[in-house]
C-alpha positions in Angstrom: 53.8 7.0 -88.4 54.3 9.5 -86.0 53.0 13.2 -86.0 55.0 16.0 -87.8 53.7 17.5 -85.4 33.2 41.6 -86.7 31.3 43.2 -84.7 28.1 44.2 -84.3 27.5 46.6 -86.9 25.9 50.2 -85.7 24.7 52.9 -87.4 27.8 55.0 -89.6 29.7 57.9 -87.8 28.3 60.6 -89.7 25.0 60.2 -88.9 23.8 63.1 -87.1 22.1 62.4 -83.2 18.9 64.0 -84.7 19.3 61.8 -87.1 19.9 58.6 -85.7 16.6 59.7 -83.0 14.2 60.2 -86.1 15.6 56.5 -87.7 15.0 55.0 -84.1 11.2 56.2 -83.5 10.6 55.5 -87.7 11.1 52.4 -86.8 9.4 52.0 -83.5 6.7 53.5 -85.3 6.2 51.9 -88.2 7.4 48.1 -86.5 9.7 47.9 -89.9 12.7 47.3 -87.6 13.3 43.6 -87.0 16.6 42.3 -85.3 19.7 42.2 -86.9 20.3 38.5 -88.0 22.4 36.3 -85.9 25.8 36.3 -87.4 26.2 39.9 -87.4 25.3 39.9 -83.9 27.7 36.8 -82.5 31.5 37.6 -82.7 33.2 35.7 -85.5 35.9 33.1 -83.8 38.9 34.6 -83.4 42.1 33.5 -85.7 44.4 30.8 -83.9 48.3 32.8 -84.0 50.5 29.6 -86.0 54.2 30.8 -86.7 55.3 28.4 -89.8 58.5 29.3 -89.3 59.0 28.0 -85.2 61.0 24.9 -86.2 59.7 23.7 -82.5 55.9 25.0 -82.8 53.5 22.7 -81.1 50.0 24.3 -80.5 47.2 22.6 -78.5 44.0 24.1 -80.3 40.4 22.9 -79.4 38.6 19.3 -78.7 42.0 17.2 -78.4 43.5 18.9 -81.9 46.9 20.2 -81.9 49.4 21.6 -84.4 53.1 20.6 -84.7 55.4 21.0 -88.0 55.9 18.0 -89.8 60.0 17.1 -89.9 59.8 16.9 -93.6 61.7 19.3 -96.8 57.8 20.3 -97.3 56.9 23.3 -95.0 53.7 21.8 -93.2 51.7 21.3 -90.4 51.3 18.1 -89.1 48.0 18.2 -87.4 46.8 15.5 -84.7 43.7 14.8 -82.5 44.2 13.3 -79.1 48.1 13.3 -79.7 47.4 10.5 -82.6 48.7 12.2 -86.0 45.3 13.0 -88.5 46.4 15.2 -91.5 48.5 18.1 -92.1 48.3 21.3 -93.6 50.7 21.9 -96.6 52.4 25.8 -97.4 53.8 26.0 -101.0 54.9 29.5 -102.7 54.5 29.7 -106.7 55.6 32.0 -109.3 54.0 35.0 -109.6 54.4 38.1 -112.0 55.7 41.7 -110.6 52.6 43.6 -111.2 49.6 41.8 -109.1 52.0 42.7 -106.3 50.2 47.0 -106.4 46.8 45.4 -108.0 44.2 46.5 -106.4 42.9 43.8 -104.3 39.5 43.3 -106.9 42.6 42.9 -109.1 43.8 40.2 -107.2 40.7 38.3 -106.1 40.3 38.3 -109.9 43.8 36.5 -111.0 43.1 34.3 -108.0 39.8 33.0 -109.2 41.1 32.6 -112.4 43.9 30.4 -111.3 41.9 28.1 -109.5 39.8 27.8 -112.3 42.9 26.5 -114.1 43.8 24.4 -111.6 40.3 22.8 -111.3 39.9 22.0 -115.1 43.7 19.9 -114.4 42.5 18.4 -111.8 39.2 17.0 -113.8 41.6 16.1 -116.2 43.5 14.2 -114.4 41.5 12.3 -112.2 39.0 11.1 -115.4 42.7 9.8 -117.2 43.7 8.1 -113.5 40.4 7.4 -111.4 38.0 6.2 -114.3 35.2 7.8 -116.1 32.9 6.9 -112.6 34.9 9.0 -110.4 32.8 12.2 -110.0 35.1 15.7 -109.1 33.4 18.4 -108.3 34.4 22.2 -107.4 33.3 24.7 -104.6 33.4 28.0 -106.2 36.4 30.3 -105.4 35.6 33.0 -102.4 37.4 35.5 -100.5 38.4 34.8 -96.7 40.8 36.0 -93.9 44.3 34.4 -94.8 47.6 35.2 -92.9 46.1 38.4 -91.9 44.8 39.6 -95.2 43.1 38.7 -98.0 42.8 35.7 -99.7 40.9 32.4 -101.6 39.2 29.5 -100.3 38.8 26.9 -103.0 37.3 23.3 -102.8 37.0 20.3 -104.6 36.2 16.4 -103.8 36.1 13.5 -105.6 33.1 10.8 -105.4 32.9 7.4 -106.7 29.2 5.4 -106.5 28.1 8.9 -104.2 30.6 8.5 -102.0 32.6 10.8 -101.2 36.3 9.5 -101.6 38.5 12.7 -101.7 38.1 16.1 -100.2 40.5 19.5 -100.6 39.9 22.8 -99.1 42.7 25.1 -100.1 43.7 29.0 -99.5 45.5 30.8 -102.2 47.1 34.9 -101.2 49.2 36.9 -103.0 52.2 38.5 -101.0 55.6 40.0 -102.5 54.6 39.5 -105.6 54.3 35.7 -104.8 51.4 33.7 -104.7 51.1 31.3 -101.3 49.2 28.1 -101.3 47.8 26.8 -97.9 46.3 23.4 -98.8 44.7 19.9 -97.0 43.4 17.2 -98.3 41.7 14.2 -96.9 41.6 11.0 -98.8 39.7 7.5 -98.4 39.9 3.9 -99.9 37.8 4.2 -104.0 40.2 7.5 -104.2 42.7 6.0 -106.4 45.1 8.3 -104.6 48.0 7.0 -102.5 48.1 9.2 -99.1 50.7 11.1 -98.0 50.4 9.9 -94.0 49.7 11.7 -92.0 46.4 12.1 -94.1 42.9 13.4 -93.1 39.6 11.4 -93.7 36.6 13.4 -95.2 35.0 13.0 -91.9 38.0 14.2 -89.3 39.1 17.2 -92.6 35.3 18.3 -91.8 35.5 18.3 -88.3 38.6 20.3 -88.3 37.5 22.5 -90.8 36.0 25.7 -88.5 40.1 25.4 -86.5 41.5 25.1 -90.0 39.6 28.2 -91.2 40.8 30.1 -88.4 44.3 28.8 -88.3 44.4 30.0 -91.8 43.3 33.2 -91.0 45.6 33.9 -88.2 49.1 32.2 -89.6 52.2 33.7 -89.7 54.1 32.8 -92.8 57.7 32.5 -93.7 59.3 35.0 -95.8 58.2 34.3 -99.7 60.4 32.6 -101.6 62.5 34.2 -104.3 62.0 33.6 -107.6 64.9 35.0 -110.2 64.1 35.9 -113.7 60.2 34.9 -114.5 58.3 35.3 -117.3 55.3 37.6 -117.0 52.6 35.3 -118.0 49.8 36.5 -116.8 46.7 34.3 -116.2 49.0 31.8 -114.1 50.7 30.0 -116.8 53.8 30.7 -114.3 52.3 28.7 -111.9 54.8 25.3 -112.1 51.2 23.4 -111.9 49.7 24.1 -115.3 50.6 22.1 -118.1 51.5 18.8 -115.8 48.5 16.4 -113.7 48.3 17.5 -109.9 48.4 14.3 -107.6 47.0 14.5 -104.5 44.7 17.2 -103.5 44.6 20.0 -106.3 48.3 21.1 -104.9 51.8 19.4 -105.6 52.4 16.1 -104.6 55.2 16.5 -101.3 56.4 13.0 -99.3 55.5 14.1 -95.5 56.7 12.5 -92.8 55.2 12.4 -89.5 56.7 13.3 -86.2 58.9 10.6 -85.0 59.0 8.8 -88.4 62.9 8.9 -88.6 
């Protein structure tokens, strides 16, 4: 099928010059002063600008990847590496209840978390009822990274069968008025019991492209939320259309995608 399509931290302003001088020869002195490690001294990759909403968006990225939306009722990202459709990226807004729209963001890593968690225990569920009491799912635990331009969830999971590693999920989850946003891809190999959704990442290209994916992620421009009239406040994500019914593939809803040029 075709393809659908920080700095380097110094020392705080309020430090006095006197002060910052004695720190300096303390230091010099006393040889207690080592080099700030690595990664706070190398500028983090900057976030790739992806507008979900461009009906015509095409975006050459790095290393023969590029981005194009997949022509599909789903709103995704068809990704594809040397114009040769790989995976896409999948956006889906859930319910969400009024008041983690002024939490305070602890607030709302919190709910997050929990959600996942919820999310993860279905997803265990169903893959020992479909896959077979061999097929091994295990879970990255839930942690906060750049999405959209604020703050969000990266969450994992694969599945393994005979320690092989035969599914594969990285996921982002943000709250934004007052909805929650799922940013999900999912890569998927022969022992997965899982029927792809082409085009469909394997674990080996989803890792390659994870560092772009990360950063397209982070720098993505989202459609308006969608509206949802008259929910329930349930909080703990029982609002979440999820819970209470098996995921399929990946730990998000099932969507048929189809590539660019498939119709």
């Amino acid at each position: 099928m075709a393809p659908v399509i920080p700095a380097p931290r110094s020392l705080p302003l309020f430090f006095s010059s006197a002060a910052r001088g004695a720190l300096v020869a303390l230091c010099l002195v006393a040889s207690a002063c080592g080099s700030l490690p690595a990664d706070r001294l190398s500028p983090q990759p900057a976030p790739i600008r992806v507008n979900w909403a461009d009906p015509e968006l095409s975006t050459q990225l790095e290393d023969g990847w590029s981005l194009t939306r997949c022509p599909s009722s789903a709103t995704a990202l068809c990704v594809l590496r040397n114009g040769t459709p790989a995976g896409h990226i999948l956006m889906e807004d859930l319910p969400s209840i009024g008041e983690e729209a002024t939490s305070s963001q602890d607030q709302i890593q919190a709910t997050l978390a929990v959600r996942t968690q919820t999310i993860y225990q279905l997803l265990r569920r169903h893959r020992a009822e479909q896959c077979g009491e061999d097929y091994l799912v295990e879970t990255a635990r839930p942690r906060p990274v750049p999405v959209a331009g604020a703050t969000g969830l990266r969450y994992e999971a694969t599945g393994s069968r005979e320690d092989h590693v035969v599914e594969r999920t990285v996921g982002f989850r943000i709250f934004r008025d007052g909805i929650e946003t799922l940013l999900e891809t999912t890569a998927i190999e022969p022992g997965s019991c899982l029927t792809p959704e082409d085009p469909t990442f394997t674990v080996g290209e989803l890792r390659e492209f994870e560092g772009l994916l990360e950063r397209v992620v982070a720098g993505s421009l989202l459609p308006p939320a969608t509206e949802y009239a008259d929910l329930p406040a349930q909080p703990g994500g029982s609002g979440d259309p999820r819970v209470g019914r098996a995921p399929t593939n990946g730990i998000g809803i099932s969507h048929g995608l189809n590539p660019p040029g498939s119709n």
